[in-house]
C-alpha positions as CSV (number, residue, x, y, z in Angstrom):
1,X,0.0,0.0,0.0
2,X,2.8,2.4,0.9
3,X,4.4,2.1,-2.1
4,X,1.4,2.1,-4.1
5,X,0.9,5.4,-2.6
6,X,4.5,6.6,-3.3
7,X,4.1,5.6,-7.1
8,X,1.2,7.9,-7.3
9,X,2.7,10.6,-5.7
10,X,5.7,10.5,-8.3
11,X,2.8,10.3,-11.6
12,X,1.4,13.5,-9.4
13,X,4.5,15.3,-9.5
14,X,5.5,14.1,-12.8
15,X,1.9,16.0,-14.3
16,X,2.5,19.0,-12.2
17,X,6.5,19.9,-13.6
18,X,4.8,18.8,-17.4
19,X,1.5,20.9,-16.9
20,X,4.2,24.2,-15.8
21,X,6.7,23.3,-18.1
22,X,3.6,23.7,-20.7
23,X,2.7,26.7,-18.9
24,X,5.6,28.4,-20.2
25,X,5.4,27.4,-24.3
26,X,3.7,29.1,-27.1
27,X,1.6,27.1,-29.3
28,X,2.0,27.1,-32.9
29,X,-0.3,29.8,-33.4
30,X,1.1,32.3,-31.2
31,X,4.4,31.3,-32.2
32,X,3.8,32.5,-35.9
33,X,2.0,35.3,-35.3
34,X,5.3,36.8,-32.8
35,X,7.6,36.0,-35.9
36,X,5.3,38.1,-38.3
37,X,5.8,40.5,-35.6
38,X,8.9,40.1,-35.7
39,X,9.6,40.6,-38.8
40,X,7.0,43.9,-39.4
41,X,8.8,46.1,-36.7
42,X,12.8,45.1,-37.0
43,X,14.5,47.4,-39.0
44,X,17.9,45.2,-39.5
45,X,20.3,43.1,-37.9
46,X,23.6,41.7,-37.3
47,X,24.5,37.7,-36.4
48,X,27.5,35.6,-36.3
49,X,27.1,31.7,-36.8
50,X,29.3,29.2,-37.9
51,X,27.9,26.9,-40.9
52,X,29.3,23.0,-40.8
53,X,28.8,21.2,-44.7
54,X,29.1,17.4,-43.4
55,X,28.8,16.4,-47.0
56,X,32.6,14.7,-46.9
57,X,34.7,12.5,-44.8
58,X,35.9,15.6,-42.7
59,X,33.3,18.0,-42.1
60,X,34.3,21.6,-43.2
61,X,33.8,24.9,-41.0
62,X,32.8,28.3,-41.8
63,X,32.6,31.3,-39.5
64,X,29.7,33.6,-40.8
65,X,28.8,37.4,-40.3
66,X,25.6,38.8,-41.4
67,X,24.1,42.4,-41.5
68,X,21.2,43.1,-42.6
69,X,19.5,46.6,-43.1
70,X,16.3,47.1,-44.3
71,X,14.6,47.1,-46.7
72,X,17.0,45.5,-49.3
73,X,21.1,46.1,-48.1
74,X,23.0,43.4,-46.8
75,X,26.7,41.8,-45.5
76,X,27.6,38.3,-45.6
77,X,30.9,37.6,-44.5
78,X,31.9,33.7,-44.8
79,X,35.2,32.5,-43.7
80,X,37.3,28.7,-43.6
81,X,40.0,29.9,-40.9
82,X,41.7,26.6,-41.8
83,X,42.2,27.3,-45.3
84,X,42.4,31.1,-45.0
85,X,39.6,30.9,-47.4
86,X,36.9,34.1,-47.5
87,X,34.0,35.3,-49.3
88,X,31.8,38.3,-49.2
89,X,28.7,39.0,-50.9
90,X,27.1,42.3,-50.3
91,X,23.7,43.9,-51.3
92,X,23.4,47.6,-51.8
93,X,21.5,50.2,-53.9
94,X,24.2,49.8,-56.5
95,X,23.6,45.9,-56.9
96,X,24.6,42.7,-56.1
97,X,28.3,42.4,-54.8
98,X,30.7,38.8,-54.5
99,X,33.8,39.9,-52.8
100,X,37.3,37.3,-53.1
101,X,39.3,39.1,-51.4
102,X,42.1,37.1,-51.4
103,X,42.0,37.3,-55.7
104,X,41.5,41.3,-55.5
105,X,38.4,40.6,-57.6
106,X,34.8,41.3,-57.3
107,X,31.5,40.0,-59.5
108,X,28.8,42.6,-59.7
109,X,24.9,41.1,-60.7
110,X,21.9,42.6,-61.3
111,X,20.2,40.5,-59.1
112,X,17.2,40.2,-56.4
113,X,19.2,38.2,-54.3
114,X,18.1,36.4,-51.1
115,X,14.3,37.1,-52.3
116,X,14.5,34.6,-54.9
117,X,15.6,31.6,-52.6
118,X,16.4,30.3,-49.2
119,X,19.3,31.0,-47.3
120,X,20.3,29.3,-44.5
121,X,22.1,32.2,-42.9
122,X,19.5,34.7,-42.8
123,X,17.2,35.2,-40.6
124,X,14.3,36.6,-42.3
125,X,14.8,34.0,-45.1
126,X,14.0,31.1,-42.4
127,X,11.3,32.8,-40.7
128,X,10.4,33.1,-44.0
129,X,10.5,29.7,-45.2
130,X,8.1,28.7,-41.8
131,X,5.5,31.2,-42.4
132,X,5.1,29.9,-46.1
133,X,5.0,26.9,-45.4
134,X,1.4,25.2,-45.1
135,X,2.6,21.7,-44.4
136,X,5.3,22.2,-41.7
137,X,5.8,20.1,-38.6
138,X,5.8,21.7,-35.3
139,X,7.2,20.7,-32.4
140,X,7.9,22.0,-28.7
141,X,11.5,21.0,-27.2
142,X,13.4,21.6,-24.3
143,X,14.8,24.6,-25.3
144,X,13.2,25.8,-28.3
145,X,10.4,25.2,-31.1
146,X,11.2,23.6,-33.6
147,X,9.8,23.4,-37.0
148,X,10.1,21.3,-40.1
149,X,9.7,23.2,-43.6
150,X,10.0,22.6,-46.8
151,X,13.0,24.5,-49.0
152,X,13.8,26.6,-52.0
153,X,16.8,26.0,-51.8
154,X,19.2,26.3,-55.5
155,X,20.6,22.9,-54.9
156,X,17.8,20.5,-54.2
157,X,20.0,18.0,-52.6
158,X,19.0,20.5,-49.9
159,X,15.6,19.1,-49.5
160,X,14.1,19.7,-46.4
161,X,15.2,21.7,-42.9
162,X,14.7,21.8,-39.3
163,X,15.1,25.0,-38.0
164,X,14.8,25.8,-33.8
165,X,13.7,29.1,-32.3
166,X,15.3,30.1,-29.1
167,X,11.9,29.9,-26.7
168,X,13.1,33.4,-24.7
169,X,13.2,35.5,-28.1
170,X,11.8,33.7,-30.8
171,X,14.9,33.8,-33.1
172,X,16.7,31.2,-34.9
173,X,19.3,29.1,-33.4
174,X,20.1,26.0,-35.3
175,X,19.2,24.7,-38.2
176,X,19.7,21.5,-39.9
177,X,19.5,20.9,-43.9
178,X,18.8,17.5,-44.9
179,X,18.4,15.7,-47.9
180,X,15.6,13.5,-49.1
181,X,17.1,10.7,-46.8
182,X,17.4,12.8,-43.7
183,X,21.2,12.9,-44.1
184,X,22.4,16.5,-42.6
185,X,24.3,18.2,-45.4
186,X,24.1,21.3,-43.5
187,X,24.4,22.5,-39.9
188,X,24.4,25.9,-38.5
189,X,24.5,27.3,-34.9
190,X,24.0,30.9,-34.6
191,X,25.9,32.1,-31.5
192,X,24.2,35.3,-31.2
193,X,21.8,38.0,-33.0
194,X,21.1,41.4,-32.1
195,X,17.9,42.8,-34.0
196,X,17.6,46.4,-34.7
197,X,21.4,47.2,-35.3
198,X,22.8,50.2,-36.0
199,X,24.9,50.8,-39.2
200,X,27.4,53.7,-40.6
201,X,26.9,55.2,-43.8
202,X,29.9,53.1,-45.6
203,X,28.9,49.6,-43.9
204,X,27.5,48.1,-47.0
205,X,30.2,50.1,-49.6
206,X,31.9,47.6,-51.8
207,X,35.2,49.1,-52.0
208,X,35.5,49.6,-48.0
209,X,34.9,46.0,-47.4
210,X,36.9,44.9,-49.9
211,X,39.9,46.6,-48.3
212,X,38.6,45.5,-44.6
213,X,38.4,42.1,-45.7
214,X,42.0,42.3,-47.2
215,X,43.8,43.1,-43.8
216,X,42.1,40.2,-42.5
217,X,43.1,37.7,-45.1
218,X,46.2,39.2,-47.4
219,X,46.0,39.2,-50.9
220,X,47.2,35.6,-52.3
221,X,50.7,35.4,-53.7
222,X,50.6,33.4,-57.6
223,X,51.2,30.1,-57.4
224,X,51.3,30.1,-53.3
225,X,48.8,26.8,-52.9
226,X,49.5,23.3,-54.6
227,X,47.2,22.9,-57.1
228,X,45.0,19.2,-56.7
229,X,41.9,18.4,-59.2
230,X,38.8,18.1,-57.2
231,X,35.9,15.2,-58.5
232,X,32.5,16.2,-58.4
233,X,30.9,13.8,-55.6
234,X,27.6,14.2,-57.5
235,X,27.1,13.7,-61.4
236,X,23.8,12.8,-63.2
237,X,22.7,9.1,-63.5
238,X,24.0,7.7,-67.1
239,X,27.3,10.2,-66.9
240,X,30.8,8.9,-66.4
241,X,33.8,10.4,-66.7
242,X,35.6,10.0,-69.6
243,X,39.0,12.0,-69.9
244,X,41.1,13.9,-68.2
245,X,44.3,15.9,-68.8
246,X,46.4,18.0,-67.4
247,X,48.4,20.8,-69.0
248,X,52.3,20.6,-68.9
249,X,52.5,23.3,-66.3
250,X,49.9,21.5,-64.1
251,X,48.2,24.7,-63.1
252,X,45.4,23.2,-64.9
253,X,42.8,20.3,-65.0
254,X,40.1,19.2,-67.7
255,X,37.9,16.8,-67.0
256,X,35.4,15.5,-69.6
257,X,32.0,13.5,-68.6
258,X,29.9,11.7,-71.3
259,X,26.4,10.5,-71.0
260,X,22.8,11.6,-70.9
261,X,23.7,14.6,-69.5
262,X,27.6,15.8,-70.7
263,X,29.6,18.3,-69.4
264,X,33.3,20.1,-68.6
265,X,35.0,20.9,-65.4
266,X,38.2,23.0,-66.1
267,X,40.0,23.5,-63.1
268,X,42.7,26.2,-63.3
269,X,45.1,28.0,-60.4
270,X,43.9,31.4,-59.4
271,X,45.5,34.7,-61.1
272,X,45.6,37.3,-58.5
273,X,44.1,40.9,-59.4
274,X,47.2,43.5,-59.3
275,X,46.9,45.0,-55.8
276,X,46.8,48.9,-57.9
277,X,43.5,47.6,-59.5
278,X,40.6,45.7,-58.3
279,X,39.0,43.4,-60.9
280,X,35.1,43.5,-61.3
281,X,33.6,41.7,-63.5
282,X,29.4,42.5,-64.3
283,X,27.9,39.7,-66.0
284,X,26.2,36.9,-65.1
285,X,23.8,35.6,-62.7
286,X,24.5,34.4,-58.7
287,X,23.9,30.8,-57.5
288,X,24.3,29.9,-54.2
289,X,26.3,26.7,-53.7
290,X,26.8,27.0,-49.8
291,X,30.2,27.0,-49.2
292,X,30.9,29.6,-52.5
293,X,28.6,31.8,-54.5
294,X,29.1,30.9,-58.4
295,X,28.5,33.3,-61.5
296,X,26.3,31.4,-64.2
297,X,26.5,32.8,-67.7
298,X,24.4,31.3,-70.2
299,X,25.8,27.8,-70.0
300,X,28.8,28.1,-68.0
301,X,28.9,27.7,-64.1
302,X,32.4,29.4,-62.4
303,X,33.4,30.0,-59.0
304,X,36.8,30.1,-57.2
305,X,37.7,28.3,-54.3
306,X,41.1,28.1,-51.7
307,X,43.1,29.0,-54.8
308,X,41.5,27.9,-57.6
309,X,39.0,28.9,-60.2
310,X,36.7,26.2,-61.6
311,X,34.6,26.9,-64.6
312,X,31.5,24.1,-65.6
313,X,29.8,23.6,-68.7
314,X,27.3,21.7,-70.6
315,X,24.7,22.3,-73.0
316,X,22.7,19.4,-71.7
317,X,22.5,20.4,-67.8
318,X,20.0,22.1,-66.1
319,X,21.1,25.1,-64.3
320,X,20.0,22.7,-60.9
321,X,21.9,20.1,-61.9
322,X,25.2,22.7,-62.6
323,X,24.7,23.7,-58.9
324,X,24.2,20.2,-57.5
325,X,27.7,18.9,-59.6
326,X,29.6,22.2,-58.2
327,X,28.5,22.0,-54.1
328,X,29.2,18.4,-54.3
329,X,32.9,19.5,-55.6
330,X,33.1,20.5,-51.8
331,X,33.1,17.3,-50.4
332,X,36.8,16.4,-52.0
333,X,38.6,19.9,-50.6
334,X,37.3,18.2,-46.9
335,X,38.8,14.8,-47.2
């Protein structure tokens, strides 16, 4: 009888820490309406988050900076501190901006970028991404509430995502990118946001940032890294490939892939910019391939990476299956 009594005393407690742990929690409903909130009265922000691609045998780490100032200007800073690898893309009323700093060279598009797909770094995009969403999953955990969305993502290897509010604040924390077999492809922890920031006049200026970014990581000497082909981890069912040579320098890499859908990969060793004149080049259109952003003209995908500029095309691939083939080239440079 006595312990009869104790076991029901324990189910008693149990219900009461439950009932006032579910005293504290939002449901769904609230939840979404505090995020259109949200996103209605902030007038910008700046984060930091780092953003892990576990897509090879060693996963690859990049330390990310974001401003964000509304309606339309923004600052994306990525970094690889191993690889002394960096990238910038920046938004302002002149246009779209993809900073190498490293190559002294910038792309400049014509572009509505992030409005025309998700990013996994930006805030607004993944709030976004959950208020769109009809079908998502919603869930309460310890910590946080955590939805499951659909994505519109470029590569659609990046097929679905989990993304957890922080229950004090409502904004994101983590987010995981999966592909259609639940695999994480990509995981990012923001370690702190601060809505409402205030900028300078010059904090989105292309040329300023370009010579910021430059005292952080120096301009890259010619010929400074060993030059490696990287394989594509991904390529389109009924394609092989079917030649590749090297030039008698080797500073340069052609690989040739036959099939349903063909294509080139040339893979050459970065020319660095003279340091007296900036290189900007203003055609073509951004992709998004996670770990780089890529230029697309007409039928030719290029994008430079730790050293070395890679340049993919086909008349037979679809400009998703272009970015698929160039984020899966990611996967080799972590092995």
């Amino acid at each position: 009888m006595k312990n009869l009594k104790r076991i029901l005393s324990l189910l008693v407690i149990a219900l009461l820490v439950t009932a006032l742990a579910a005293c504290g929690s939002k449901s769904q409903k609230d939840v979404l309406s505090d995020l259109e909130k949200t996103m209605d009265k902030m007038s910008g922000y700046k984060s930091e988050a780092t953003m892990t691609l576990q897509t090879g045998e060693n996963p690859l780490t990049y330390e990310i900076e974001i401003w964000h100032k509304k309606p339309s200007f923004y600052r994306v800073s990525l970094k690889n501190a191993e690889k002394d690898q960096s990238q910038m893309i920046l938004r302002n009323s002149e246009g779209v901006f993809v900073l190498t700093p490293a190559l002294n060279k910038s792309f400049r598009f014509q572009s509505d970028w992030p409005e025309n797909s998700s990013q996994v770094y930006l805030m607004e995009s993944l709030i976004s991404d959950i208020l769109m969403d009809e079908d998502r999953n919603f869930k309460t955990g310890e910590k946080g509430y955590v939805f499951n969305t659909k994505t519109n993502y470029q590569n659609k290897n990046l097929y679905q995502q989990e993304i957890t509010l922080d229950k004090s604040n409502l904004l994101p924390n983590k987010v995981k990118v999966m592909d259609k077999d639940m695999k994480v492809l990509v995981d990012v922890k923001f370690k702190k946001t601060k809505l409402n920031s205030k900028f300078d006049d010059g904090a989105f200026d292309m040329e300023r940032n370009m010579e910021s970014a430059q005292l952080e990581v120096p301009t890259m000497a010619t010929g400074e890294r060993e030059f490696t082909p990287v394989f594509p981890e991904f390529v389109p069912e009924g394609t092989t490939l079917m030649n590749q040579v090297a030039n008698s320098s080797g500073n340069e890499v052609i690989l040739t892939y036959a099939g349903d859908k063909s294509f080139t990969i040339i893979q050459r060793q970065a020319t660095v910019a003279p340091a007296t004149k900036m290189l900007t080049m203003n055609e073509g259109d951004l992709v998004d391939l996670g770990f780089a952003v890529g230029v697309l003209n007409g039928t030719t995908l290029s994008w430079s990476v730790d050293g070395v500029d890679y340049y993919l095309a086909s008349n037979d691939l679809t400009e998703e299956d272009m970015a698929s083939i160039a984020s899966s080239m990611v996967m080799a440079q972590g092995k």
